[in-house]
C-alpha positions in Angstrom: 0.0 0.0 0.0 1.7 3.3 1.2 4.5 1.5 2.9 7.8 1.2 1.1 11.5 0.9 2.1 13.6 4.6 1.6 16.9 4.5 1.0 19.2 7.5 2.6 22.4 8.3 1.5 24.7 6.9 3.9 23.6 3.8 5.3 20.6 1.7 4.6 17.4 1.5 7.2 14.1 1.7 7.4 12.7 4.7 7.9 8.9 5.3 9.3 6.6 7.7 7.6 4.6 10.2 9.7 1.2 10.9 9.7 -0.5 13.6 7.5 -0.7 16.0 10.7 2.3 15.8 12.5 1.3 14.9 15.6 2.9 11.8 17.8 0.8 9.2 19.7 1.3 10.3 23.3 3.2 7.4 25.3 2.4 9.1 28.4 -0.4 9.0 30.9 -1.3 12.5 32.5 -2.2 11.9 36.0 -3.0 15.3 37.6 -6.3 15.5 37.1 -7.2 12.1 38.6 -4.7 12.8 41.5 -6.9 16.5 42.0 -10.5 14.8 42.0 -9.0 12.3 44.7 -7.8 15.2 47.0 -11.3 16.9 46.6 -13.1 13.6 47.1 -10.9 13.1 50.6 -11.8 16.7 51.8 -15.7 16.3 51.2 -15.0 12.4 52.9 -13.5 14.0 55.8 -15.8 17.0 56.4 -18.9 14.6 56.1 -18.0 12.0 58.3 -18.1 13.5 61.3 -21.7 14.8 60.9 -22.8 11.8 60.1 -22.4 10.0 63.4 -24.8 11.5 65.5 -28.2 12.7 64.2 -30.3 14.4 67.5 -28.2 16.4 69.2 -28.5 15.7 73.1 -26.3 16.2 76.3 -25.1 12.9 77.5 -24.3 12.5 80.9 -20.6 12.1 81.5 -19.3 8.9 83.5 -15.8 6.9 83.7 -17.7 3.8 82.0 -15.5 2.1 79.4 -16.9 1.4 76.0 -18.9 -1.1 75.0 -18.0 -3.7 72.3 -19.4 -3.1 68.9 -21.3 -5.4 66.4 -21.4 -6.0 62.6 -24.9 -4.7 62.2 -25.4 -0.7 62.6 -26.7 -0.2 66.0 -29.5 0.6 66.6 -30.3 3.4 68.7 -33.2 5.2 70.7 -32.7 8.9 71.8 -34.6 10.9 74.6 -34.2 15.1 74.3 -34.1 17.4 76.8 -38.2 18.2 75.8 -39.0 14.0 76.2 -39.0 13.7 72.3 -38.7 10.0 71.6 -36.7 9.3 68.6 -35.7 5.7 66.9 -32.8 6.7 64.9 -33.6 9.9 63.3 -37.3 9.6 63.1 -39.7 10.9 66.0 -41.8 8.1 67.2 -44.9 8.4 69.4 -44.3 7.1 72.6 -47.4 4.5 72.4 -46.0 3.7 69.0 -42.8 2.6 70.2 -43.2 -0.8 71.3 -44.9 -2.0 67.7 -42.0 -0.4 66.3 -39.5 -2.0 67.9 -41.0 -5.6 67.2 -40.7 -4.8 63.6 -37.2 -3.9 63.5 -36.6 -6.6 66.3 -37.8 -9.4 63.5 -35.5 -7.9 61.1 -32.6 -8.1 63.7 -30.0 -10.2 64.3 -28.8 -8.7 67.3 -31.1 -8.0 70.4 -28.3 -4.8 71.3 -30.1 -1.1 71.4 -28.8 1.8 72.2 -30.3 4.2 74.6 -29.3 8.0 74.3 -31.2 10.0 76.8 -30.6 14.0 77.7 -29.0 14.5 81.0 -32.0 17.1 82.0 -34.6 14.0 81.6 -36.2 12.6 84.9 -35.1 9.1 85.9 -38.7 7.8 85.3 -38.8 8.9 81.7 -35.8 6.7 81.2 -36.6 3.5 83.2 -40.8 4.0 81.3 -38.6 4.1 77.8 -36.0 1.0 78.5 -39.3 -0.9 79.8 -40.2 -0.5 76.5 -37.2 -1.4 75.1 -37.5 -4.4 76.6 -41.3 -5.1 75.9 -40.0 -4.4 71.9 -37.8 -7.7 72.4 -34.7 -5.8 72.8 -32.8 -7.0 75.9 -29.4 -5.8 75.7 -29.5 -2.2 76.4 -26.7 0.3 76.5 -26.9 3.2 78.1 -24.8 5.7 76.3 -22.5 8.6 78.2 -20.0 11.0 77.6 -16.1 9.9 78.8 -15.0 12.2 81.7 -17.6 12.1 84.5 -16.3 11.4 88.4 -14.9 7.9 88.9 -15.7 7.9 92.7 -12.6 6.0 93.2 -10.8 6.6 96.7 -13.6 9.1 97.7 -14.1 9.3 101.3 -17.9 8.7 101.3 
């Protein structure tokens, strides 16, 4: 076809022809825009993670209690604010609803562990009415959850 075999004066070789433009293939792969999209990516990943651990904003009580273990699933968790708002994750649940709830999700379960979350302004007997419930919804291993830093009452004089 168009190939053929040039001869040059000195020496003989092949010799390739270029293309009609010019222009090289590039042999080169130009990394700085992927290398820019996965610093931006990391920044947003690193902003957003931390306001998406807690969703209701309350004011734990603060103890010397160590953590507890976690589990595979996502736990699940049941908050009381400072106004006795019930809340099952995120969503605000009726206080006469939440036992029905809580059998649902407890047949969907694999794990019988819930967390509680409750304001430090609520009254003891809100709390104890709410893990009764917890328990009536099948869920038996309740954690109560705290702030690190409260009083250890170690080597007080009591």
């Amino acid at each position: 076809m168009g190939a053929g075999v040039m001869k040059s004066g000195g020496g003989s070789g092949r010799r390739r022809r270029r293309r009609s433009g010019g222009a090289k293939p590039m042999a080169e792969i130009n990394i700085t825009p992927f290398v820019d999209v996965m610093l931006v990516l990391l920044i947003i990943f690193m902003v957003a993670a931390p306001l998406m651990t807690v969703g209701v904003p309350v004011d734990l009580p603060k103890t010397a209690a160590d953590a507890l273990p976690g589990d595979d699933e996502e736990p699940l968790t049941v908050t009381i604010t400072a106004d006795g708002v019930v809340m099952i994750q995120e969503t605000e649940t009726a206080p006469d609803e939440l036992v029905a709830k809580l059998q649902a999700i407890a047949a969907e379960r694999t794990s019988d562990r819930i967390f509680l979350r409750a304001d430090g302004a609520n009254q003891w007997n809100a709390v104890a009415e709410i893990m009764g419930a917890l328990n009536a919804g099948g869920f038996s291993n309740i954690g109560l959850v705290t702030d690190v830093g409260g009083p250890s009452f170690a080597g007080s004089d009591g």
